[in-house]
N, C-alpha and C positions, 0 to 999 in steps of 0.2 A: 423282809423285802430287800434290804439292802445286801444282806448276805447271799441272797436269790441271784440276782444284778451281779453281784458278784462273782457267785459262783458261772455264771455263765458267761462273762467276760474272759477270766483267768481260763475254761477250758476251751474259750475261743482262742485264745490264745494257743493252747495248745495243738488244736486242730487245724490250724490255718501258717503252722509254721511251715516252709518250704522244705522241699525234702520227704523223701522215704522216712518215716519213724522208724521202722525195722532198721534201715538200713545205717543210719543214726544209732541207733542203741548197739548192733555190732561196732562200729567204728570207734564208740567212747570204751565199748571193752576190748579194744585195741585191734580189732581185725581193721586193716585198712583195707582189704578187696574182697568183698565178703561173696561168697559163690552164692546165684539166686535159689538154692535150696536152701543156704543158710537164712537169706532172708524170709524167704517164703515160711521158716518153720518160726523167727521169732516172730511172723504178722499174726499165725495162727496162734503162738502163746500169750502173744495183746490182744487178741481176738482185734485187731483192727483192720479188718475184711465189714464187722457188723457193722451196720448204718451209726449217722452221727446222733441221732436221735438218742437208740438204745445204748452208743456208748455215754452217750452226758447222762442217761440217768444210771447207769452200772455206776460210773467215776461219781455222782453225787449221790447218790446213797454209800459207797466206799468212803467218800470224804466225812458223810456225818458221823459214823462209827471211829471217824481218827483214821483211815487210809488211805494214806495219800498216793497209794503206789508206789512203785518200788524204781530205784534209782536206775538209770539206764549206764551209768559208768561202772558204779559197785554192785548191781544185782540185789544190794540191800532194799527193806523197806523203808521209803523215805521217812517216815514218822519215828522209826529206829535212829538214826540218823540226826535227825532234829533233838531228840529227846539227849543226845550225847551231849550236845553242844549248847541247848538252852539256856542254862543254869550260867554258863558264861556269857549270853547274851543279856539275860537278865542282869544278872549283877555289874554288866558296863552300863544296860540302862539307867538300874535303880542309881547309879552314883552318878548319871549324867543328869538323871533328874533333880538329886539333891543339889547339884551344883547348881545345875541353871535356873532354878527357882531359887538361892540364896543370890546369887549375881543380880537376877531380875529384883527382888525386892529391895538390893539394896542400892541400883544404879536408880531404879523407879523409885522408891522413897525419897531418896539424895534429890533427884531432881526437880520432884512434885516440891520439897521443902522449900526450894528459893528457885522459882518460876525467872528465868530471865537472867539470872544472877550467875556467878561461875559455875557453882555446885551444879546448875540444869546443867551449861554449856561442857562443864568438863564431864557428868555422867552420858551425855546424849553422843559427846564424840566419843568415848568408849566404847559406847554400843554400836555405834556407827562401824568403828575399827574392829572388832568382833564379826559383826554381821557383812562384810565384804570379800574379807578374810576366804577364802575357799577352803572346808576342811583339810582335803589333802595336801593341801600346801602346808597348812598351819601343823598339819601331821609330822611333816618330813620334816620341817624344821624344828619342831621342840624334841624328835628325835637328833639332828642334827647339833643343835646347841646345846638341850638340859643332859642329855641319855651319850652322847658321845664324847662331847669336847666336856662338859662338866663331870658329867662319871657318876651320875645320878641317876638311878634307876634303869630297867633294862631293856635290852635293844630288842629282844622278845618274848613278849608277854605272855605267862602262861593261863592267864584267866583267873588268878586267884584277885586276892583286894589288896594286897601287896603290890601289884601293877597294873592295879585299875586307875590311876589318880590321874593319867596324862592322856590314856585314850578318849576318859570320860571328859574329862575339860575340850581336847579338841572337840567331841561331840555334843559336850553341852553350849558353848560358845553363840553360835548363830541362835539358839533356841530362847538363850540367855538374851540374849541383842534385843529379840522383838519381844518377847515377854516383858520385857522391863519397857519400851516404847509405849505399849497399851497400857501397862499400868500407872506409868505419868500420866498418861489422856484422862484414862481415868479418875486417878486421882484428884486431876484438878477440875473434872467436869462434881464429883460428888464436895470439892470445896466450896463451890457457887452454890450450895445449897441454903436456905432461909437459917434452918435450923441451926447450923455452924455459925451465924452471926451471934446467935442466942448464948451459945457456950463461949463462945468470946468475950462477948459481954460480959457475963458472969467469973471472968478471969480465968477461963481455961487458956493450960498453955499451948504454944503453937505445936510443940511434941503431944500432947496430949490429944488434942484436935484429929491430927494426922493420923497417931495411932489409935484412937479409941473412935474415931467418928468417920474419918473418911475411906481408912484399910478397907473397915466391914464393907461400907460400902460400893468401894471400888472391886471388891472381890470376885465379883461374878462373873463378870467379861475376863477378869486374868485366871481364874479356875477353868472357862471352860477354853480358853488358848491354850494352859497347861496341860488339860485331858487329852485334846487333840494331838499337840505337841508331843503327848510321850508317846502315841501311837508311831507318832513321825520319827523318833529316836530309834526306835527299834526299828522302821523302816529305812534309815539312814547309815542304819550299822555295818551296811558291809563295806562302805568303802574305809571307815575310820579300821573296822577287825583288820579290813586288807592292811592297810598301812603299818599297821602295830603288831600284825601277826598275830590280832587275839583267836583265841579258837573257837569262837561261835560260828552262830547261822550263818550270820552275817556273810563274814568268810570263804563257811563251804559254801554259798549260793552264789558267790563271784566266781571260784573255780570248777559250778556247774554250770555258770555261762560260760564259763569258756571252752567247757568239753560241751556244748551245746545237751547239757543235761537235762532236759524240758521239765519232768516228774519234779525234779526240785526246786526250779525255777517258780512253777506255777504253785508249788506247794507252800514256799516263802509268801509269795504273794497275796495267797489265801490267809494264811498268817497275820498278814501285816493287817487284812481289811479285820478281819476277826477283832485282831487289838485297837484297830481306829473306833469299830464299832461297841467295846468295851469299853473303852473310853470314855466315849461318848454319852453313855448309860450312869455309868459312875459319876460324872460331873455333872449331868445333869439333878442326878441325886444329892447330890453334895450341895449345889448350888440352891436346890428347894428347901434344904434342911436350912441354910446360914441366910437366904431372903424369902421371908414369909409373904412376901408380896406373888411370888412367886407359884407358891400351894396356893393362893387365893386365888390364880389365873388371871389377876389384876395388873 
């Protein structure tokens, strides 16, 4: 259903942008005054003469097979296209993941530990300064200070893990900020629990308490902000690819907004929902496995 919704939003999208689409797809292949026989022969090769009807279901039955239609700047098929560049978007996600889920547990453990105490105060402004911070900003400047004036890695990334270390921290940052937030919340709501009086009593320590009783417990609400959250990194990637020059999706979907490349605009997007909605399946999974409260529907 949600993929449904989806799909029919993003080729709303498509349908209702202003402009000739013919005349738009000559322009991004660089005709700037295209004669109306020219346009006339790309409307007949979009077949976008046929009603709006039979084209959302040609374009969604294309789309479940994996065709996303083909780019109006390069003539490529967008799905060709995406598959070049994936592998680089992945691997800045996968390392923005590993970041901002070690930052989040260890600002959110720090702070849950001494409630009120520095350790809260000095991990909660951390995360505060993280999560204000605008990526692009924080972009330009640790190119500016680490990669230029220090001479620490490079000013354009080629997508390998060799310079994935500074895109992925700008883009794990913010993700890092609030992740680590809920999991203090958490934290300290499952330490009010009866039970924890009980292991106290019996001289468990307060590290032991935290790790072995309250984590599991706090885990559920931070697993499924994580799931959603990576959804969000990948759909966050193209302004960090833009700044770093990494060469994922990211990237090419910024410079087919700006050639008004619509097939890949709406193709990214379709994307992004895909992996929101993968997400969302996996955590939910994950989180039934580690709270049995949960398989009981209780």
């Amino acid at each position: 259903m949600t993929l449904a919704a989806a799909g029919m939003i993003v080729f709303g999208m498509l349908a209702v942008t202003p402009g000739d689409p013919a005349r738009r797809v000559l322009e991004a292949r660089g005709v700037t005054e295209p004669s109306p026989a020219a346009v006339a022969a790309v409307r007949a090769e979009l077949r976008l003469d046929d009603p709006v009807v039979v084209r959302f279901g040609r374009w969604a039955a294309d789309a479940a097979r994996g065709d996303l239609g083909v780019s109006w700047r390069t003539g490529r098929p967008v799905a060709d296209e995406f598959a070049t560049r994936l592998p680089a978007t992945l691997r800045l996600a996968a390392a923005a993941l590993v970041l901002a889920v070690g930052m989040a547990l260890l600002l959110g453990t720090a702070a849950a530990a001494a409630p009120g105490r520095w350790p809260d105060v000095l991990a909660r402004g951390i995360a505060l300064a993280m999560l204000v911070v605008p990526s692009f900003v924080l972009g330009v400047v640790l190119l500016d200070v680490v990669v230029v004036r220090a001479g620490l890695g490079r000013v354009i990334a080629d997508g390998t893990w060799s310079t994935v270390f500074l895109p992925a921290l700008t883009l794990a940052l913010s993700s890092a900020a609030t992740w680590s937030r809920v999991l203090r919340t958490s934290l300290l709501e499952a330490g009010s629990s009866t039970h924890l009086l009980v292991s106290t009593a019996r001289g468990a320590s307060r590290r032991r308490v935290l790790v072995v009783h309250q984590l599991p417990n706090a885990a559920p609400p931070f697993l499924t902000l994580v799931g959603l959250g990576t959804a969000a990194l990948i759909g966050g990637a193209p302004i960090v690819e833009s700044v770093f020059t990494w060469p994922g999706v990211g990237r090419y979907t910024v410079e087919a907004i700006n050639a008004r490349d619509m097939p890949v605009v709406v193709g990214f997007t379709l994307i992004a929902v895909v992996a929101y909605v993968a997400a969302s399946l996996v955590v939910d999974l994950v989180c039934a496995a580690i709270d049995p409260r949960l398989r009981s529907g209780r």
